[in-house]
Structure formats: structure tokens, C-alpha cells
C-alpha positions in Angstrom: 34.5 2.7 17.5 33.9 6.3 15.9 34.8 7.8 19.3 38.4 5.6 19.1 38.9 6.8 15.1 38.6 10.5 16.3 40.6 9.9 19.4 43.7 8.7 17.2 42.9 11.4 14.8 43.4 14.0 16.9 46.3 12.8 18.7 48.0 11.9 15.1 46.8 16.1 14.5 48.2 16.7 17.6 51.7 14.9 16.6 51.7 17.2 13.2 51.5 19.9 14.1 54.5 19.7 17.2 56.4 18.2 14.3 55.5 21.1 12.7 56.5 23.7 15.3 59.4 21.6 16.0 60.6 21.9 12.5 59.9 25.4 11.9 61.6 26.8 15.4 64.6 25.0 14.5 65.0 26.3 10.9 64.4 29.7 12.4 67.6 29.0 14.9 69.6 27.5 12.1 69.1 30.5 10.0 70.8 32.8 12.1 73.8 31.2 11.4 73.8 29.4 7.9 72.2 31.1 5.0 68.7 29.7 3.6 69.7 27.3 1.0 66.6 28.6 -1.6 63.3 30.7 -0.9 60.2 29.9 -2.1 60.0 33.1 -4.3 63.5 31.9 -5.3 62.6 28.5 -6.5 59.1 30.1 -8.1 61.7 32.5 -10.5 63.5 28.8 -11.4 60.3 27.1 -12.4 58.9 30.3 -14.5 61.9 30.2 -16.5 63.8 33.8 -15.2 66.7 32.0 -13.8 68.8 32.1 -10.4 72.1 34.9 -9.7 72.6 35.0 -6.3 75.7 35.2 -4.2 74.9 35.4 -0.7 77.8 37.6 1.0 78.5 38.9 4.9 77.2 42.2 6.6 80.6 43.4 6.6 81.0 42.5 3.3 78.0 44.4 1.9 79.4 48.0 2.9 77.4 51.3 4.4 75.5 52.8 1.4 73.3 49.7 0.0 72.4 49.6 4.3 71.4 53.2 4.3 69.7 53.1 1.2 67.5 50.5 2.2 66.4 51.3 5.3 65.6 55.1 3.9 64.3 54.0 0.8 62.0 50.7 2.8 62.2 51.2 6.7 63.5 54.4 8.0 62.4 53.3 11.7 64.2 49.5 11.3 66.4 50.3 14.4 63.7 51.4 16.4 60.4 49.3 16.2 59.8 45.6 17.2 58.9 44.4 13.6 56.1 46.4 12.9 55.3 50.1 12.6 51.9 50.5 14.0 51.9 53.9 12.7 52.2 53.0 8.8 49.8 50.2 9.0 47.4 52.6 10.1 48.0 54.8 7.7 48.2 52.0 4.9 44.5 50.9 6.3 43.0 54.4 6.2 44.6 54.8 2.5 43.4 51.5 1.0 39.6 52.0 2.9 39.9 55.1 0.6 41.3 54.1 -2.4 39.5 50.2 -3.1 41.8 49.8 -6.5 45.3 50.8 -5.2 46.9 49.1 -2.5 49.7 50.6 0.1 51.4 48.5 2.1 53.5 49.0 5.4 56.0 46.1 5.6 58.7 46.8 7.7 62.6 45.0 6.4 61.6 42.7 9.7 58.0 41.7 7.7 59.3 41.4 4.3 62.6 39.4 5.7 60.1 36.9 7.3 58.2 36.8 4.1 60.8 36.3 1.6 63.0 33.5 3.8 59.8 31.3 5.2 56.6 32.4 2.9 55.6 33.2 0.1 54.5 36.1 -2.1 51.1 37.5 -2.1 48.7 34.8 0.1 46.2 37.4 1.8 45.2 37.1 5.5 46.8 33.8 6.1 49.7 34.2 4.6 49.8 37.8 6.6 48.9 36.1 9.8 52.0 33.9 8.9 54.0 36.5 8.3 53.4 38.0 11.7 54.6 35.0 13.7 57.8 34.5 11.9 58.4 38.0 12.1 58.1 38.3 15.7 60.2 35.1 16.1 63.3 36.7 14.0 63.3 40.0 15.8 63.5 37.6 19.2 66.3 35.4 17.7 68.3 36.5 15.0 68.5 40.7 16.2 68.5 43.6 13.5 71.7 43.0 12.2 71.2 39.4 10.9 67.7 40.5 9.6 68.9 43.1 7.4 71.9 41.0 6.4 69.4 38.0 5.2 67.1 40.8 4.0 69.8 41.9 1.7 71.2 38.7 0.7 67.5 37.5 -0.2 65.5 40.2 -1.2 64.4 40.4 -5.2 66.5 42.7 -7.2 65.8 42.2 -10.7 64.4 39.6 -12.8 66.1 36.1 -11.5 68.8 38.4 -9.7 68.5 38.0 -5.8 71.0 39.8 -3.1 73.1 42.9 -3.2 76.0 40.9 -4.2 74.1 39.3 -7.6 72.5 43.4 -8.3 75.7 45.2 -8.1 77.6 42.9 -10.2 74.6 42.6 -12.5 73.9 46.6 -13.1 77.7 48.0 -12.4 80.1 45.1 -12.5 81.0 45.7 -9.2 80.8 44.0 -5.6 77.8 45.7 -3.1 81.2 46.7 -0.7 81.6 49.4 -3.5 78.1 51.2 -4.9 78.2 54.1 -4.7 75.1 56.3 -3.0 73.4 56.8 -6.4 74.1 52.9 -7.2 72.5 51.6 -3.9 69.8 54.4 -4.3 69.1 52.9 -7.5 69.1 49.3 -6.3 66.8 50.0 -3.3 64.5 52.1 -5.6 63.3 48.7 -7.4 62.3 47.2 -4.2 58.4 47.7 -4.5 58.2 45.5 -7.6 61.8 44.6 -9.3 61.1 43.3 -12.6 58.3 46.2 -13.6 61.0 49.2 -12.0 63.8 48.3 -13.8 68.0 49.3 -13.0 69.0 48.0 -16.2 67.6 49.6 -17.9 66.7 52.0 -16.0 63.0 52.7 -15.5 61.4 56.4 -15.4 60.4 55.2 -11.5 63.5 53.8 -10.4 65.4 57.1 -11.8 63.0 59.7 -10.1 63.0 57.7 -6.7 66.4 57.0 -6.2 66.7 60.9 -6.1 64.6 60.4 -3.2 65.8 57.8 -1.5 69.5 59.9 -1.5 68.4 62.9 0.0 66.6 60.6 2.7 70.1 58.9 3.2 71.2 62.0 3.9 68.5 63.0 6.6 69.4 60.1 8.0 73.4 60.1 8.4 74.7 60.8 12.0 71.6 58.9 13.4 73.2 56.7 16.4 70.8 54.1 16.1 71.2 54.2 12.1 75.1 54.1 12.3 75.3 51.1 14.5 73.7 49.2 11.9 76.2 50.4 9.3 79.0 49.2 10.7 
């Protein structure tokens, strides 16, 4: 009788977690094509009170500089690696081994995309190991350019402002097609941590790194693999 129970368990587990997989590989394939309807860090912002703009928009749509200054400012390599840079992790791990009370990380726009659309923030190892699987997954399906478009469309920008789109009309009353280089430098600057480095108004951090982040644009103009993605 025991021996039955755990026999029907396991093939009820069994059925889960196909269901599961099912669910999951097909959402992955829908995305693609149709824009996530919310995000969990989306709908966390709603419940806490800060509020919703978005407006997702196209990659055409988005224009050159708010590309660049994200990939210099977050992933200078996107083009090239398969979703992860081996080389910053390892450099992140050495760092945090020797510094226990400040953290680096080495999320590529492929990790952070997979994290922002089908996780959540923070989560440690599990989350992590998560975060792996659905990143390898969107580099295999969707290809770089829908990644950074979703990236950009999803990514937090300010407190309850999500996307390009929602940030450049928010902080210079002007669609993303337009920023200038200093306006996307700016935008992308916030990345690490949106409502503590502050566009508007403008943060001490956000000012001194979107220097940065302007003359790495410019180190990275004329690369073939970085222009393809601009178009």
C-alpha cells in the first residue's frame, strides 16, 4: 500500500514538473515575439507602492546611442560571448573572496535579461542556477538582437520607470530614438542600482560615470560586431 502511495507520487512529481518544462519552454518561444506582459520585479514595484511607466517600444525604434551606451556601460563583449563572460566571473570571484562586505558581480545583458523577464531579484544560488538555464535558453532562441531589445524594454530605470521608452520621456521629455550620447550615458549609468543612482535628479554617481560610460562608447564605435547591433 505505501509502495502504491509513492508510486503515484512520483509519477504525479513526474507529471509537474513536464508541465512545468512544458510551460516554461513555451513562454520562452512566445517571448521572442510578443512582449512579456509584467515581470516579477515589475509587479513587486506595483505592490510596494512605486508605481508602473513603461512603454515597451521596437529595436528600431529605440535608436543607436541608448544600444551603445549599454553595452559599454554593462556588457562591452555582448556580441561576442555565449551569455556569460568567464573572464569577469572570475574576476568577480577573486574580488568578493577578498573583499567579504562588498560584492561585484559579472552579469552579462544575456544574464540580467533572463533575470529580469523569468526571475526574480536577489535569490542566491538557486535563483543563480535559474538564471543560468534561462539564459542559455534565450541566447539559443531569441539571438542578441531580441535580448537586448527585451533587455531595454524591461530593465529598471528609475523608481517604478521601466524601458528606455518610460526613462527618456521621464528625465528629458523625449522618445529613446532621440537621447543624445550624454542622455543614454546617463540612463545606462543608473543600471547597478536605479533608485539609489538617481537621473533625476541627478546623483553624484550617475554624473561621474556617465563620463565613463561616453568615452567607452567611443572606444567602441567602428566595432563590426558592435555596429551590427546598432542597426
Amino acid at each position: 500500500m505505501v509502495k502504491e502511495v509513492k508510486r503515484k507520487g512520483w509519477r504525479i512529481f513526474k507529471k509537474i514538473i513536464l508541465g512545468i518544462f512544458i510551460f516554461q519552454l513555451a513562454y520562452i518561444i512566445l517571448v521572442k515575439w510578443v512582449d512579456p506582459p509584467i515581470t516579477i520585479t515589475q509587479l513587486v514595484n506595483l505592490i510596494e507602492g512605486n508605481g508602473l511607466k513603461r512603454d515597451y517600444i521596437s529595436f528600431d525604434e529605440m535608436g543607436p546611442n541608448i544600444k551603445l551606451a549599454v553595452m559599454a556601460s554593462e556588457d562591452q563583449l555582448f556580441p561576442d560571448h555565449d551569455g556569460f563572460d568567464l573572464k569577469a566571473i572570475e574576476k568577480a570571484m577573486k574580488f568578493n573572496e577578498k573583499h567579504p562586505n562588498r560584492t561585484r558581480g559579472a552579469s552579462t545583458i544575456s544574464q540580467q535579461t533572463a533575470k529580469n523577464v523569468f526571475l526574480w531579484q536577489h535569490g542566491g544560488y538557486f535563483r543563480k542556477g535559474l538564471e543560468v538555464y534561462f539564459t542559455f535558453m534565450i541566447e539559443k532562441i531569441w539571438g542578441k538582437k531580441r535580448i537586448l531589445e527585451t533587455y531595454l524594454n524591461v530593465a529598471e530605470m528609475g523608481k517604478g520607470i521601466f524601458g528606455v521608452q518610460a526613462a527618456a520621456k521621464a528625465y528629458f521629455n523625449k522618445d529613446a530614438k532621440l537621447l543624445t550620447r550624454q542622455e543614454a550615458a546617463m540612463i545606462a549609468a543608473c543600471l547597478p542600482n536605479p533608485k539609489k543612482f538617481t537621473v533625476k535628479p541627478l546623483s553624484r554617481y550617475v554624473a561621474i560615470r556617465a563620463v565613463s560610460i561616453q568615452k567607452q562608447m567611443g572606444f567602441l564605435s567602428g566595432d563590426e560586431d558592435i555596429e551590427a547591433l546598432l542597426k
